[in-house]
C-alpha positions in Angstrom: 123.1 100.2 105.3 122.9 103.9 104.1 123.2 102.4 100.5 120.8 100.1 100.5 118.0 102.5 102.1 118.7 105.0 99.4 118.3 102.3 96.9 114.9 101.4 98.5 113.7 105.0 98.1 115.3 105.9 95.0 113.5 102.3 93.5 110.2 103.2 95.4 110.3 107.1 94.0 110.5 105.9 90.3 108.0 103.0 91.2 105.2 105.2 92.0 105.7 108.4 89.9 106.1 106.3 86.9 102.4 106.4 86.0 102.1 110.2 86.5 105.2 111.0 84.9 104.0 109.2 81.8 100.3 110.9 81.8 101.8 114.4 82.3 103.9 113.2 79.4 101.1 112.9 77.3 99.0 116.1 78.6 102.0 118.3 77.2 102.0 116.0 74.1 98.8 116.4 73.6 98.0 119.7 74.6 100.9 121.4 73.2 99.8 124.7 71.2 102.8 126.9 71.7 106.2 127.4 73.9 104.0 129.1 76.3 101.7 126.3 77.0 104.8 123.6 77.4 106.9 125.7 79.8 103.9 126.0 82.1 103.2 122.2 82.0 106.6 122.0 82.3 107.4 123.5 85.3 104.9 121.3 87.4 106.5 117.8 86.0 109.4 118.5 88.8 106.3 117.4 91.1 105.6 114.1 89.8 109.0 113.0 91.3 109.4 114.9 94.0 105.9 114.2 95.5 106.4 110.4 95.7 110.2 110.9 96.9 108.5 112.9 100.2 105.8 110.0 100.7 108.4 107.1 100.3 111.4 108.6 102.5 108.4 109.5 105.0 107.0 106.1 105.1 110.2 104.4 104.7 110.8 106.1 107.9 108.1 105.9 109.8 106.9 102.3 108.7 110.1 100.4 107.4 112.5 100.9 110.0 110.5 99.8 112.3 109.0 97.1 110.9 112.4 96.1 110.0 113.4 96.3 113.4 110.1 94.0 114.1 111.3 91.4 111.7 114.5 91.5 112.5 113.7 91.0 116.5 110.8 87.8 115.8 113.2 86.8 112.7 109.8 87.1 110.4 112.4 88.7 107.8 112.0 87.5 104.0 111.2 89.5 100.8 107.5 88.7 101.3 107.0 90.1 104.1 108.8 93.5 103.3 106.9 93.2 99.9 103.6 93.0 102.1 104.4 95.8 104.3 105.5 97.8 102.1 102.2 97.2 100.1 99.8 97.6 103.2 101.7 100.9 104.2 101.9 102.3 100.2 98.0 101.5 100.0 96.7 102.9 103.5 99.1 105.8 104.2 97.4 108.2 101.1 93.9 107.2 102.4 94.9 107.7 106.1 96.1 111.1 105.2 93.1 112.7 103.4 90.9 111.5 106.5 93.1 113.3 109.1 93.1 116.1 106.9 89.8 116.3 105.6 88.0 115.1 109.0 85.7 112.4 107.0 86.0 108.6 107.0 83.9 108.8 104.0 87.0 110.5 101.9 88.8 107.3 102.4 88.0 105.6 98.9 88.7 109.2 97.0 92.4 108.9 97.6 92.1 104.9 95.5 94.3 105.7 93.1 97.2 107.4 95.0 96.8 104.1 97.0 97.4 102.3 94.2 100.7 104.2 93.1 101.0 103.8 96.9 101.1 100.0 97.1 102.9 99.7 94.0 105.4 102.1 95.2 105.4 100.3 98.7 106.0 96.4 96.8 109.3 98.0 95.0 110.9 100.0 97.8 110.0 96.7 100.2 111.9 94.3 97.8 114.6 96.6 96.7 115.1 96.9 100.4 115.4 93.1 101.2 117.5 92.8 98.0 120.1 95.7 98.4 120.2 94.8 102.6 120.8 90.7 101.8 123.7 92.2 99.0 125.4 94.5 101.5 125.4 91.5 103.9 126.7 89.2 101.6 129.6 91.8 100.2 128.0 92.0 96.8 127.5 94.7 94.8 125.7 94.3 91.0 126.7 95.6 88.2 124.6 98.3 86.2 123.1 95.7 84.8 122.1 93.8 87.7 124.3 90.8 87.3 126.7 90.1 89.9 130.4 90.8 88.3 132.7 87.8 88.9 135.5 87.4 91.2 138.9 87.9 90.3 140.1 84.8 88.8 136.8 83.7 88.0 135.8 83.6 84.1 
């Protein structure tokens, strides 16, 4: 079970700090006018990983265990419905955030495009779940390449 949680976040993580991996990519491509310049770009990329790995193992605490448990209890489970949670939660939780913190409904719509990392992240980390859960149960484990590896005997 251990396994396939840490496959959920570790799926979810790349998911949502793909995008700002790949523009801080491109601002110390772009920007680049000395060593100087790159190494201090460079020592804030560490942050477009490690922020979404905080929110993801948060949320995948906070909101997937439980609902799991939910499903799990009224037998609602299926990858849809993880893929739907996981999409609600990715989408709301940066929004809900900024208006606890900032005291203001109106700052809702500023946090937009964390919530769409957030619901992006939230779809991969919700399927990845279903998918590395329904393996475990099945005693299957894929291959690098995602390809279940045969049985002995089997060619």
């Amino acid at each position: 079970m251990f396994r396939a949680f840490f496959k959920a976040v570790m799926a979810g993580t790349i998911a949502g700090a793909a995008i700002p991996v790949i523009m801080l990519a491109a601002a110390i491509v772009g920007s680049f006018s000395g060593w100087n310049d790159l190494a201090s770009m460079a020592g804030i990329a560490p942050l477009a990983i490690f922020v979404p790995f905080v929110f993801v193992i948060a949320s995948s605490l906070v909101v997937g265990v439980p609902a799991t448990l939910i499903m799990q209890r009224f037998g609602w489970e299926s990858e849809d419905a993880y893929a739907y949670t996981g999409a609600i939660a990715g989408f709301l939780i940066p929004g809900s955030i900024l208006v606890i913190v900032e005291r203001s409904i109106d700052i809702f719509w500023n946090a937009l495009p964390a919530g769409i990392l957030g619901l992006l992240s939230g779809v991969v980390t919700g399927r990845t779940w279903w998918r590395a859960r329904r393996s475990a149960a099945a005693g299957v484990d894929r291959g690098a390449d995602g390809v279940i590896p045969p049985r002995a005997g089997e060619e």
